[in-house]
N, C-alpha and C positions, 0 to 999 in steps of 0.2 A: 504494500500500500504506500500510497504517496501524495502529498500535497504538491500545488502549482500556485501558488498566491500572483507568481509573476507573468502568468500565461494571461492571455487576453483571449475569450473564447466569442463567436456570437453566434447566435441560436434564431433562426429560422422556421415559422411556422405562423400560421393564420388565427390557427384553432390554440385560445390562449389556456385551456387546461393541460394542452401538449405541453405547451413552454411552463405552465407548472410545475408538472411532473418532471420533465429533464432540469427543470433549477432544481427540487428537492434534490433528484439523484449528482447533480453536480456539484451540489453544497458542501459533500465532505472536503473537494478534492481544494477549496479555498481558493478558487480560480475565479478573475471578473468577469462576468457574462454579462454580455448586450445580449439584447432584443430585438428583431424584427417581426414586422406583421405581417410581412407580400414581399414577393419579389423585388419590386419598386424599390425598397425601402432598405432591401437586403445591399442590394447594390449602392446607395445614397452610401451608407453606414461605411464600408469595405472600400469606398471611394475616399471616405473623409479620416478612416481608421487604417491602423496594421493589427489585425488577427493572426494566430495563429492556427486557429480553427474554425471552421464553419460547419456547422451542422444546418443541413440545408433543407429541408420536408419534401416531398416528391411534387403533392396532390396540391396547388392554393388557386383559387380564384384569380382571373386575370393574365398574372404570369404563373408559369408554374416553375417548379425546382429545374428542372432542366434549363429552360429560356433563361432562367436567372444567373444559376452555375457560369452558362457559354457567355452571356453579357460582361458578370465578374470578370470571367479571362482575357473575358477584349478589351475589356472597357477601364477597368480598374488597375493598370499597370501593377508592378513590385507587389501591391497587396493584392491583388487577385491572386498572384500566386502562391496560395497555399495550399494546405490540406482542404478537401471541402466533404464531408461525410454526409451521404445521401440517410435523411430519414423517412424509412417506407414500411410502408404492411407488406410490400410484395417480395416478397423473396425467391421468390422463382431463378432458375439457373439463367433465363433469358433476360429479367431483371437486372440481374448483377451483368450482365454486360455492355446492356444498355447504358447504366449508370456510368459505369468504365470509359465508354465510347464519348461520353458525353461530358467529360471535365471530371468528374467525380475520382476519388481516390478510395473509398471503400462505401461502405452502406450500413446502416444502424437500423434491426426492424421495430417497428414497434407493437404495442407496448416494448419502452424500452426494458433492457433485462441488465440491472447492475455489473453483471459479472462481465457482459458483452462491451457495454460503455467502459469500463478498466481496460479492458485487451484495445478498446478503438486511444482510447486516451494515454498506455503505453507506449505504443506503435510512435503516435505522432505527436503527442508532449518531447519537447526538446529534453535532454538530457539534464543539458545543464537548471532546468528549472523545474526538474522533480527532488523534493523533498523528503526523504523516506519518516514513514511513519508508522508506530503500531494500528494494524486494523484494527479498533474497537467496533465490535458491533452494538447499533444502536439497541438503546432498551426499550422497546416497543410494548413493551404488557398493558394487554386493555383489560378493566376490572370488568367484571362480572354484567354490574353494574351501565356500562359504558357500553357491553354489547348488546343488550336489553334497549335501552333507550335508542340505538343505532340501528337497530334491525328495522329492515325495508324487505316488503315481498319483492322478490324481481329481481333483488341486490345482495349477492353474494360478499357481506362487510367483511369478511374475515378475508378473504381473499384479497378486500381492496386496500385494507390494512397493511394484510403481508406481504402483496405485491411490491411496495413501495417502501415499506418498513417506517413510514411516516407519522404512526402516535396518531390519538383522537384529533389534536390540534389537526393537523396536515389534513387528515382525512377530511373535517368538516372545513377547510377552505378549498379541499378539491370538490365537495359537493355543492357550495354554495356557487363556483366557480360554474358548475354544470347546471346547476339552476339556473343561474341568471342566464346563460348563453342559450339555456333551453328554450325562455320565456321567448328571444329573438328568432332562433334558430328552427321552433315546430313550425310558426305560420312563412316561414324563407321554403322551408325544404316542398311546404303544402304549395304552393306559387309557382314555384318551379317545376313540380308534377303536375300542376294543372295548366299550363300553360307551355308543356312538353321541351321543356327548357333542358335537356337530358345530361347534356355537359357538366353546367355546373350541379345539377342534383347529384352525379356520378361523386362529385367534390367535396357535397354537402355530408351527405351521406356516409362516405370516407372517413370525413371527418369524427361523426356520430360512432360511425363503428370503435374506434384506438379512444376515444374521449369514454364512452359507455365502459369499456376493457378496464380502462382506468380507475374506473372505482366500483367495479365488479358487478356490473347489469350485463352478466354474458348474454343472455338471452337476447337485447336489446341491440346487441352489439352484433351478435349472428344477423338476427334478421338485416339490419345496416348492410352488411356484408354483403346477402342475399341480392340487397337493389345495386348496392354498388355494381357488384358482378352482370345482373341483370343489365343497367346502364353501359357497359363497359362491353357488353356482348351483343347489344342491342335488341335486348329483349325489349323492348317499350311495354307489350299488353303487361306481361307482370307487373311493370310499374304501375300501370292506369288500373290493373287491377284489384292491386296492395296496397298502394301509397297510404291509405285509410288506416291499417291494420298498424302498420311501422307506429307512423302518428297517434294511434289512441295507446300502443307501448309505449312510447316517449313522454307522452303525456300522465300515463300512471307515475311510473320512475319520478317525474318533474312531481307530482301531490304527493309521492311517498316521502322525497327527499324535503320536501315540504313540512313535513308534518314533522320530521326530524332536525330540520334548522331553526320551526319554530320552539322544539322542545330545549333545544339549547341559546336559545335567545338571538339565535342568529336574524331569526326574520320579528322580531317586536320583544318584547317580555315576556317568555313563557309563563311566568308570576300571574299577568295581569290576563284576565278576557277583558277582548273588544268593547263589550258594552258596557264594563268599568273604565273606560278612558274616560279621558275628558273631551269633549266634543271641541270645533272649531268649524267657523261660519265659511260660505263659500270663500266670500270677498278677503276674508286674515287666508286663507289657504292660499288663494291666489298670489297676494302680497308675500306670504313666506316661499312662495316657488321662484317668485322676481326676485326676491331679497339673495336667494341660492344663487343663482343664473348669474346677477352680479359679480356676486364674489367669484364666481369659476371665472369672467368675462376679467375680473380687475386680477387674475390669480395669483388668489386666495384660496386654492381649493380644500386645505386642511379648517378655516371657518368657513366655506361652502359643506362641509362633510359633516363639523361640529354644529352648523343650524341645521341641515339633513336630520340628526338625529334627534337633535329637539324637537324636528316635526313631526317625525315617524311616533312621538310619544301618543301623540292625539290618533283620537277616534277619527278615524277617512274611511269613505270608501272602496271595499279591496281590490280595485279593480284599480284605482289611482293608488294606493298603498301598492302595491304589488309592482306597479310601475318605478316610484319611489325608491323601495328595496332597491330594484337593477339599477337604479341609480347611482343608491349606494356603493352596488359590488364594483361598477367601472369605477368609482373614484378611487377605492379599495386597490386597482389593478391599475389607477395613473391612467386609464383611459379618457382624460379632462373633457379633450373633445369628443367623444359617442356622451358622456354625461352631457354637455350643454346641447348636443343635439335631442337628447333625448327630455328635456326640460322644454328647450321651445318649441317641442312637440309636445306635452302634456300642456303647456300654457294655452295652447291651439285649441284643443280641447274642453280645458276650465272657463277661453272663455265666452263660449259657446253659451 
């Protein structure tokens, strides 16, 4: 085992429960990680930075991993050239040569697998900037207690737990993480199916599949798989057949995981029911949504976050409350801009 404190890594991916999950699993090694969203973004970073490594996603709306990787090469001088590690579900023999053919230097599947990420971050961490270290392994012991309150039908916790070795803490920001993306991501993937958009549903879906894996909704994740495949093969009728079925899975998973963020205070005060709050009039709700929108505009978003929660104290309805929340989780994730989109979109709304 070994630490890298001095290695600069930057990680690639749309879908930000991915880029979760490979921060927690890259946490030990004490290495700085950037972020990208898209392709776009990957290249801006890699243009203005020097990496050492890139961890690049296969599957992303717009551009994909490939387009991005061959851009880096051309475009990106001295720092394009480095390591760029493809991360994919496809592991197939024709996979890895594609990836090879196409700028790539090896391939990471996912779900990622600890032991897999050490042999890819051996390989091509520089020498001189591995630190040798003892392996401790994390102490992960969930009480009794903690798996009782945690249990979801659909959701294999113990799996999502030891997948990742991540403690209650991790676990419950990788679900609130897939809540919130959920609330967006049912009615995008429904859109897309019904307006035979096959592409990016292939994308969307993709996504759903290695996200659901992650915190142990295999079943939710099969089916994902199912349309992916479907998409990718051209089965369309399956799709126009199914899409409904995937969507009302997704949809339980999203109230189960529901029912478990509210029990740990995640989504309001487990303590308090609803019709104990304190109420608040249309016109003060309105005014505290401007007052938020503000602050993110003048940013401020740590007291854009601290009046967010002041507001979430009051009795709203859940339908705007539930809004809210996601609003919460993008500030939570530095997302500033989808939060103030997503504000002068409920404003649009209130003031109707």
């Amino acid at each position: 085992m070994f630490i890298c404190p001095n290695s600069r890594l930057l990680l690639v991916d749309d879908n930000r429960i991915n880029l979760k999950v490979a921060q927690g699993l890259l946490a030990k090694y004490k290495a700085n990680v950037d972020e990208a969203f898209s392709g776009q973004e990957s290249i801006e970073k890699v243009k203005d930075n020097k990496y050492d490594i890139i961890f690049m996603d296969h599957m992303m709306p717009v551009m994909d991993g490939l387009e991005a990787t061959r851009k880096i090469r051309q475009q990106c001088g001295e720092n394009g050239q480095v390591p760029i590690i493809a991360l994919t579900a496809n592991v197939m023999k024709e996979s890895e040569e594609m990836f090879l053919e196409n700028g790539f230097d090896a391939f990471l599947a996912k779900p990622i697998d600890k032991v897999e990420l050490f042999q890819i971050l051996d390989a091509y961490v520089k020498e001189e900037d591995k630190i040798p270290v003892e392996d401790v392994e994390e102490n992960t012991l969930v009480s009794k207690e903690d798996l009782e309150k945690l249990s979801m039908k659909g959701v294999d916790v113990i799996c999502g737990l030891n997948l990742r070795k991540q403690g209650v803490d991790g676990y419950l920001e990788l679900l609130e993480l897939f809540y919130t993306d959920g609330l967006e991501k049912v009615m995008l993937i429904r859109n897309l199916a019904e307006v035979g958009d096959y592409t990016n549903y292939e994308i969307q879906v993709h996504g759903l599949k290695s996200a659901a894996a992650n915190i142990g909704a295999m079943e939710l994740s099969g089916k994902a798989k199912e349309h992916e495949m479907a998409a990718k093969d051209g089965n369309y009728l399956l799709i126009k057949d199914d899409y409904d079925t995937l969507l009302k899975m997704y949809d339980f998973i999203l109230s189960e995981i529901e029912g478990v963020l509210t029990t740990y205070g995640k989504l309001g005060d487990a303590g308090d029911k609803e019709e104990n709050l304190s109420a608040i009039d249309d016109k003060e709700l309105v005014k505290q949504v401007e007052k938020i929108l503000e602050l993110l505009e003048d940013f401020k978003p740590k007291d854009a976050a601290k009046s967010l929660d002041e507001l979430l104290k009051f009795h709203i309805a859940s339908e705007t409350k539930n809004v809210l929340h996601a609003i919460r989780a993008k500030l939570k994730l530095y997302d500033d801009d989808a939060a103030e989109d997503m504000l002068r979109e409920l404003l649009e709304v209130l003031y109707l």
